[in-house]
Structure formats: structure tokens, C-alpha cells
C-alpha positions as CSV (number, residue, x, y, z in Angstrom):
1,X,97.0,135.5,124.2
2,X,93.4,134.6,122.5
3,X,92.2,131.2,123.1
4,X,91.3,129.5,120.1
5,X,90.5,125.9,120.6
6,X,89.8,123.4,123.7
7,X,90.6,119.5,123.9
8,X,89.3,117.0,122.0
9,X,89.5,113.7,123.1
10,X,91.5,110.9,121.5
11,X,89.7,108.4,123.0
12,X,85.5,107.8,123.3
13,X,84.1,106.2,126.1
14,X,80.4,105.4,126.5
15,X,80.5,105.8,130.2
16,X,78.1,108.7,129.8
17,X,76.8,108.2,126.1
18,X,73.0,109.4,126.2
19,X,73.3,110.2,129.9
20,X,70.6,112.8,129.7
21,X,68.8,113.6,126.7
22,X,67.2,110.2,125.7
23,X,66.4,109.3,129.5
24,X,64.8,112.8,130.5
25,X,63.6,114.3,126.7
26,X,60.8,116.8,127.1
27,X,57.3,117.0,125.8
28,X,57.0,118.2,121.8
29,X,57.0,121.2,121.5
30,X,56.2,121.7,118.4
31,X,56.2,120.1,114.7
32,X,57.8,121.1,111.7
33,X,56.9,120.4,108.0
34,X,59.3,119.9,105.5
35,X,57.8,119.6,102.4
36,X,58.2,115.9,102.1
37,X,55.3,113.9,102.3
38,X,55.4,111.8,106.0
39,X,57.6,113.2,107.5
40,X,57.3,115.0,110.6
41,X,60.4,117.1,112.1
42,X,59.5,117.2,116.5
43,X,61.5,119.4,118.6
44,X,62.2,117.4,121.4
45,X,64.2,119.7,123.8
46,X,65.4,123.3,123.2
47,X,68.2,124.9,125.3
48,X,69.1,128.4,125.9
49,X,72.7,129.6,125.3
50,X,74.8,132.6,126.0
51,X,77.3,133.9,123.8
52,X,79.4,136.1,125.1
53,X,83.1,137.1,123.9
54,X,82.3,134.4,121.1
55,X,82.2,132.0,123.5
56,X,78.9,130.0,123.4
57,X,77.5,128.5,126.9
58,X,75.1,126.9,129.0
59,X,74.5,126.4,132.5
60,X,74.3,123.6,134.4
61,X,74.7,121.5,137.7
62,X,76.7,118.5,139.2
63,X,75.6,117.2,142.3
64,X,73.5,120.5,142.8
65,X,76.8,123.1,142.3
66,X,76.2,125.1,139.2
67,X,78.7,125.0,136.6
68,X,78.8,126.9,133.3
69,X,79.6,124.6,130.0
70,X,81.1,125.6,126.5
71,X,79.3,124.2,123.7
72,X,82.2,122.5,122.4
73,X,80.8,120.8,118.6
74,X,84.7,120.4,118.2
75,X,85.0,118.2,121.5
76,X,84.8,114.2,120.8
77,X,83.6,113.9,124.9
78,X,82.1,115.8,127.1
79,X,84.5,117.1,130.0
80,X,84.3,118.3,133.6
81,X,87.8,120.6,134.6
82,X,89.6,119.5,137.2
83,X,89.5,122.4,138.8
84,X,86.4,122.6,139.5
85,X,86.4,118.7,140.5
86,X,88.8,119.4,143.2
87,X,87.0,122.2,144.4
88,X,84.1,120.4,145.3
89,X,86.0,117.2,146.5
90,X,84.6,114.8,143.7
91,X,86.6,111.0,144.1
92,X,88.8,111.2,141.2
93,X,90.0,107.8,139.5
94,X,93.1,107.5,137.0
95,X,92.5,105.9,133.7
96,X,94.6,105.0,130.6
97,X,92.8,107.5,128.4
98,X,94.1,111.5,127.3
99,X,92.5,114.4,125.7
100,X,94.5,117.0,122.9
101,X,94.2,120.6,122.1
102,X,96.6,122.9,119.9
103,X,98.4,123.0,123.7
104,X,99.5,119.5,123.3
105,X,98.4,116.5,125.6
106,X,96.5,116.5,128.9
107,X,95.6,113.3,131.2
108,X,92.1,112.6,131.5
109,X,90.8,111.1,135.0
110,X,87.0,110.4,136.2
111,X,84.4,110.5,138.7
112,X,80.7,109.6,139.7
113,X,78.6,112.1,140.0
114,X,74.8,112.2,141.6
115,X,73.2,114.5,139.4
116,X,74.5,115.6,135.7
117,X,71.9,118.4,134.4
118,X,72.7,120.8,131.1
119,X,69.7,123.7,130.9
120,X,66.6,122.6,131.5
121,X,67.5,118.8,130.9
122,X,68.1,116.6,133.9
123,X,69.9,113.6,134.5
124,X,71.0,111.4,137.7
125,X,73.9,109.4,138.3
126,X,76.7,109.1,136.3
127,X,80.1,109.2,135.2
128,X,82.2,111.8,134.1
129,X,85.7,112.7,132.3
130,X,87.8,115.0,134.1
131,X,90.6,116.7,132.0
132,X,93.9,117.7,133.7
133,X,95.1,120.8,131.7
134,X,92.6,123.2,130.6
135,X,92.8,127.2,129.5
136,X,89.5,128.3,128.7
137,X,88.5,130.9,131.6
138,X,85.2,130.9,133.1
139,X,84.6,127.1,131.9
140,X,83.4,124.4,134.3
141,X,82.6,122.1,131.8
142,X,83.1,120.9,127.8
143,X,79.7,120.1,126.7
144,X,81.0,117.4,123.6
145,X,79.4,115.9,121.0
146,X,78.9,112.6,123.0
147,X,75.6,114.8,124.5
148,X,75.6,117.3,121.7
149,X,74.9,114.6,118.6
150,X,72.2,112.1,120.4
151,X,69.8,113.9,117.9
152,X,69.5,116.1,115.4
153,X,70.7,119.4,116.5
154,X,69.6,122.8,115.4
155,X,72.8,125.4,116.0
156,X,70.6,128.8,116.4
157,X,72.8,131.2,117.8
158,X,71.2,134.5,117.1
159,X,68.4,133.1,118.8
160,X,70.4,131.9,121.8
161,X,69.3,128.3,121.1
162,X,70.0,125.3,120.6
163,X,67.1,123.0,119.5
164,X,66.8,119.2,119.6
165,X,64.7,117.2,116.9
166,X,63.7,113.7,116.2
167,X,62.9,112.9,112.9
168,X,60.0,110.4,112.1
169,X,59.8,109.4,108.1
170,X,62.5,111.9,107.2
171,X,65.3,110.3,105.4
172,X,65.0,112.0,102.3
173,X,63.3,115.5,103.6
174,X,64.8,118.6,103.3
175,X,65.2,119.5,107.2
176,X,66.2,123.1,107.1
177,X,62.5,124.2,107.7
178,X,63.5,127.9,108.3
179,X,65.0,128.4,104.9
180,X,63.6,126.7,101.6
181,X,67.1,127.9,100.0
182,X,69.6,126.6,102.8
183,X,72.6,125.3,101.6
184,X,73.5,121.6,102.6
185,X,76.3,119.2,102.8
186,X,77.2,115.9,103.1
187,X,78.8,115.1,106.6
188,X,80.6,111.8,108.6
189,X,82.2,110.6,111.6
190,X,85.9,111.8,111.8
191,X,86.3,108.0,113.1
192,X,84.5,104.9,114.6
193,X,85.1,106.4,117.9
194,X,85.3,110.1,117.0
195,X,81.5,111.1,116.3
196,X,82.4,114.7,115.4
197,X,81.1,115.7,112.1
198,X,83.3,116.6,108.8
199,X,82.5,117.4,105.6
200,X,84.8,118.5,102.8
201,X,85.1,122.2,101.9
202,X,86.9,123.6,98.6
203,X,89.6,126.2,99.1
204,X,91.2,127.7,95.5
205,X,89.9,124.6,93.8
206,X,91.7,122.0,96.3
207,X,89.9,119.8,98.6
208,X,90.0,119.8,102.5
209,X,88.1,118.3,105.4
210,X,86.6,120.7,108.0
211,X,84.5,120.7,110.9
212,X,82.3,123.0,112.8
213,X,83.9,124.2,115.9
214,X,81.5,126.1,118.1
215,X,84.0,125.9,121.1
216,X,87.0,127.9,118.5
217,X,86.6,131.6,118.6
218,X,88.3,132.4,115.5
219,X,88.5,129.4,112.3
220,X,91.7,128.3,112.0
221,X,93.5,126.4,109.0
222,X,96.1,123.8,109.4
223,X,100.2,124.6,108.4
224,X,100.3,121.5,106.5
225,X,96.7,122.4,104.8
226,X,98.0,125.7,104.1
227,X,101.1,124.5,102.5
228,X,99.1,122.2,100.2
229,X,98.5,125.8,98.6
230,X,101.9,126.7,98.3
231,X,101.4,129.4,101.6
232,X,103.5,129.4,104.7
233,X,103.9,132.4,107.2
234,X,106.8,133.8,104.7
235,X,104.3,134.0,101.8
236,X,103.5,137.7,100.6
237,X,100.2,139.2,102.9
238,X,100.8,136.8,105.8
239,X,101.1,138.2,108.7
240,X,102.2,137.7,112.4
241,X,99.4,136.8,115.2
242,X,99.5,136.5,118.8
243,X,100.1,133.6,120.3
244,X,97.1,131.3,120.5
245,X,96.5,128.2,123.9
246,X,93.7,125.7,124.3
247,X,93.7,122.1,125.4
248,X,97.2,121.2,127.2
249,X,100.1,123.3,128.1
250,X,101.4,124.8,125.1
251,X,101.1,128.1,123.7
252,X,101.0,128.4,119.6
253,X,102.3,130.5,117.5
254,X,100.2,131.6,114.3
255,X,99.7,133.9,111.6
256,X,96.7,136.0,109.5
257,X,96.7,134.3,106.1
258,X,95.0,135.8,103.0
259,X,92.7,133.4,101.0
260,X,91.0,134.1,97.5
261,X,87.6,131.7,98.2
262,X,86.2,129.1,100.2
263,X,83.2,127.0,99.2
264,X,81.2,124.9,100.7
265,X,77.6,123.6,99.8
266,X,76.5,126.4,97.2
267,X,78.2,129.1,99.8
268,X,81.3,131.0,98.2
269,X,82.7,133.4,100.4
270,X,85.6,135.2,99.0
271,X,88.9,137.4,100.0
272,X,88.7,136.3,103.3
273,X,91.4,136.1,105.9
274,X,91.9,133.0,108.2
275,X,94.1,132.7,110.7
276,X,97.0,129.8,110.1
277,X,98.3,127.4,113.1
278,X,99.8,124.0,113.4
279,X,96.8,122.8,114.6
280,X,98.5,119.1,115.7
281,X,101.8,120.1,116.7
282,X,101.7,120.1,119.9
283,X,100.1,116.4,120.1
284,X,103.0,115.2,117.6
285,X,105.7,116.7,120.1
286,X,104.2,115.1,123.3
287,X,103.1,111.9,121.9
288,X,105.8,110.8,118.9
289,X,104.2,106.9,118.4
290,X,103.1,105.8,115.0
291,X,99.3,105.8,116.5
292,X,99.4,109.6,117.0
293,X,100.4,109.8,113.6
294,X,97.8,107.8,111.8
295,X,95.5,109.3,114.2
296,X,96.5,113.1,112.6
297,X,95.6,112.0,109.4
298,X,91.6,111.7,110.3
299,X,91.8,115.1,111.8
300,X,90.0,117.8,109.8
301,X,92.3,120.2,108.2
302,X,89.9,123.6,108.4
303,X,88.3,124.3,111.6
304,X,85.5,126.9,111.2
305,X,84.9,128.7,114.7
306,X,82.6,131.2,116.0
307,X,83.9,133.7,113.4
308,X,81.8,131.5,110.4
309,X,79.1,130.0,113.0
310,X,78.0,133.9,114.4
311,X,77.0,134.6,110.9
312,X,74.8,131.5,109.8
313,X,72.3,129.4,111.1
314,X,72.8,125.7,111.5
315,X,71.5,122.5,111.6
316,X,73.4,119.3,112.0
317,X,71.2,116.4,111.1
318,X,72.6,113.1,112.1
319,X,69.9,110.7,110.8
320,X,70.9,112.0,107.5
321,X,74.2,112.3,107.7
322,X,74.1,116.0,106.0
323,X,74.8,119.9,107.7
324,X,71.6,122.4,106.7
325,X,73.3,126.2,106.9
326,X,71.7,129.4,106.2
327,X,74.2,133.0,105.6
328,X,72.0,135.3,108.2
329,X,73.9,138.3,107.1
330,X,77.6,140.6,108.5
331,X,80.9,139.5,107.8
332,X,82.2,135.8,107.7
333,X,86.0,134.8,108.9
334,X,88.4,137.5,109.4
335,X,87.3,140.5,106.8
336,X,85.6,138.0,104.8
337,X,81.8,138.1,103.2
338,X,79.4,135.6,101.2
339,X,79.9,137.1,97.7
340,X,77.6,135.0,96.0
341,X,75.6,132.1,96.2
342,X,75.6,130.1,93.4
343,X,72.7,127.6,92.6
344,X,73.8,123.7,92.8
345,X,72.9,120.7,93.7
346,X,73.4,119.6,97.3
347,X,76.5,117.7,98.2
């Protein structure tokens, strides 16, 4: 069974907002111009990742025990396993708050830790979330977007990077300073207390809301999305997948789904495949309340994974509110490829 997606928390807590990277930044290391007169683009901090398997990570330590940390843009908090809690006897304390996955529901616990260090940044004491169920092999950690979104954040992959700017003067400067031709689109908060960043997308000339997913190894569209376009796993070309797990305790079933275009920003990729799931099932079976519903309605509807993130460059810059992407070239989605970029205005 492939994993596809982790947890993403239904709750945000600022017990551990800006825990490291505003309190222990490093030195410049270097400026980057942008065209626009006054402003000046610094890299603060830049952190080395390894993707293997699709799956992108970093190392790290708590209290001085390594631990290894997806890169989870599609993770509202960042979270330590409980597995590996337990192992090295952290004090756990209950709380009132859960996390969700496509595997359902999961209760979230906490500790205080020391010493909280990602890469080459360090930080001291603080508290973390501990989730309860979690199937992602070889994963300490969930490195969310609580850390990930302090600052502008440059999604450089094929680099095995990720790089961390401040902008000074920049609120109307084109930012993606590798590419004079990157495509860009407008991006916000999924909700007041969900800082993960959507944006809409255009699929067969309907309108969906997405969101980058680096911890998703394939890019996933939603059942109820899907059937906005008249497709369900009976359609003609859909086909049976295996199983998929993530964040809680079930296992989902999905399906390969054929899909004439997607566009995005002035990106058109066409004849691609995607792989179709009911991405919020499992949270509507374990918690049937009228909050979980209206909370499934923020929730983007397209989830583009490692499949679509492996192939571009990105940069996700939060002072403006927009996404900077770049097509470096191979194929996008399942069998898919950028066709054609067409020349519009940004979003």
C-alpha cells in the first residue's frame, strides 16, 4: 500500500509558532535583485533536504537524539510521532486537540522538549505536538507549515534545498529571481487558524482550490471534486489503484483517473492522469458533528504532491501572498507533461 498523505491538523496552536527560525536566523547570505527598484530579496537561512522515494526530508534533533522530518507543506502543525516520544521517555500531556489524514482521526498529545533543531537551525526549549496514529515509515517528525511559512520560502528540490528569504521593499517585485518567465499565482490561508496556502487551479474549464503538498507522493484529486466533472471510478478510462494510508488508521481505496488539462498560472499541462481518493472520508466517518462538516468545505479539493513538485521549482512568498513556479523539465502527474505555456497575466 503506497502512502500518499500524512496528518494535517484541525487545530493551530502557537505553542511553538516561530520557535526557531526568527530567534536563531543566520547571517545573509546573499542578496537577490528583482528588477524592482528598492527592493532587496536576503536569504536568511538555507537548508539541505533529501529526497528519497519522493519523500523529501531533513534531519534534525530533540534534546540531542537525531530525528529525521518530512517536509510536510500539506501539514497545518509541525508534529513529533509518538513513537519516537515514547522511545526516548519524553513526559507526554493529553490535550483537547486532533490531527486528520485520508486514515481518518488521530489524538494529538504534547511535551517539552530542551532542544528543538531542523538542519543547521537551532532552537532551545519548547513545546511540541505529539500525534498518536502515524504511517509514514522512516519519519520522526512532520516539519509543518507553522515552521515552514515564518518567511518566504524557496521550494528547490533539484537542488536539495530549501531557502529562506526576507523581503525588504518588495511588495510589488517579481520574487522569482531564477526565472524572468515564472509563472505566478495568487495564494491564501485555508483558514484563520489553518496557514497552509491555496490557490485556485482550473481543470476542463471548472474551478478548484488546491494546495502544494510536499509531504503527498503522488497528487491526488478529491471524489466529490471529481464528480463536479461528471467522473467517478465507473467512468470510461478509470481505473483501480492500490489502496492508499496516511494520517490515522484507515486504509483508502482509490483509482487512476484520466484528465484532458489542468491550468494553473499560465502553466497548461495536458492528458494527464491523477490519481482519485476520498480525500475527507475517513475524517467524516470518525467525527460526524456539523463542525467537521463546515470545516471540509475550507479544505482544498486538488492536492498536488511530489509527482507536480519533482518537476518545478518553487517559491512560496508569504509577504505577498502569491506562489512563483518554474516547469524544470520530465513529466508532471501520472503520464502527464507541460504542453504549452501560454502567455498571461499573473493571477
Amino acid at each position: 500500500m503506497a502512502r500518499v498523505l500524512r496528518s494535517s491538523s484541525t487545530a493551530f496552536t502557537s505553542s511553538h509558532k516561530n520557535v526557531i527560525l526568527v530567534t536563531a536566523i543566520l547571517a545573509m547570505l546573499s542578496l537577490s535583485t528583482t528588477g524592482y527598484a528598492g527592493c532587496r530579496y536576503l536569504k536568511q537561512a538555507s537548508l539541505d533536504v533529501t529526497v528519497a522515494n519522493s519523500t523529501p526530508t531533513i534531519g534534525g534533533s530533540v534534546n540531542s537524539h537525531g530525528i529525521n522530518l518530512l517536509v510536510d507543506t500539506g501539514a497545518v502543525q509541525t508534529l513529533l510521532s509518538k513513537k519516537f516520544a515514547e522511545r526516548f521517555d519524553l513526559a507526554l500531556s493529553h490535550t483537547d486537540r486532533t490531527s486528520f489524514g485520508v486514515g481518518g482521526v488521530s489524538q494529538k498529545y504534547s511535551a517539552v522538549v530542551n532542544e528543538f533543531s531542523v538542519g543547521n537551525i537551532k532552537g532551545g526549549k519548547t513545546r511540541l505536538a505529539i500525534v498518536a496514529e502515524s504511517n509514514v515509515p522512516n519519519i520522526d517528525a512532520i516539519l509543518g507549515v507553522d515552521f515552514l511559512f515564518q518567511r518566504d520560502l524557496e521550494i528547490a528540490f533539484a537542488d536539495k534545498k530549501l531557502n529562506y528569504f526576507y523581503p525588504s521593499n518588495c511588495e510589488n517585485a517579481f520574487l522569482a529571481y531564477w526565472d524572468p518567465n515564472a509563472s505566478v499565482v495568487t495564494t491564501r490561508d485555508v483558514s484563520s487558524r489553518d496557514k497552509r496556502q491555496v490557490f485556485n487551479v482550473e481543470i476542463e474549464g471548472q474551478n478548484f482550490l488546491a494546495l502544494v503538498d510536499t509531504g503527498a507522493q503522488i497528487s491526488v484529486i478529491d471524489k466529490a471534486a471529481a464528480a463536479r466533472l461528471g467522473l467517478s471510478e465507473q467512468s470510461v478510462g478509470v481505473t483501480k489503484k492500490s489502496s492508499i494510508m496516511g494520517g490515522g488508521k484507515r486504509v483508502v481505496d482509490n483509482w487512476l483517473l484520466p484528465l484532458k488539462d489542468l491550468r494553473f498560472g499560465a502553466e497548461v499541462v495536458s492528458d494527464i492522469k491523477i490519481t482519485m481518493s476520498d480525500l475527507y472520508g475517513g475524517l467524516s466517518s470518525d467525527s460526524q458533528t456539523i463542525e467537521t462538516t463546515y470545516f471540509i468545505k475550507d479544505q482544498p479539493e486538488i492536492i498536488l504532491g511530489m509527482d507536480f513538485i519533482q518537476s518545478h521549482r518553487l517559491l512560496f512568498a508569504i509577504s505577498q501572498r502569491k506562489m512563483y513556479f518554474s516547469y524544470l523539465g520530465g513529466p508532471v502527474f501520472q503520464g502527464g507533461k507541460v504542453d504549452r505555456v501560454v502567455d498571461v497575466a499573473p493571477d
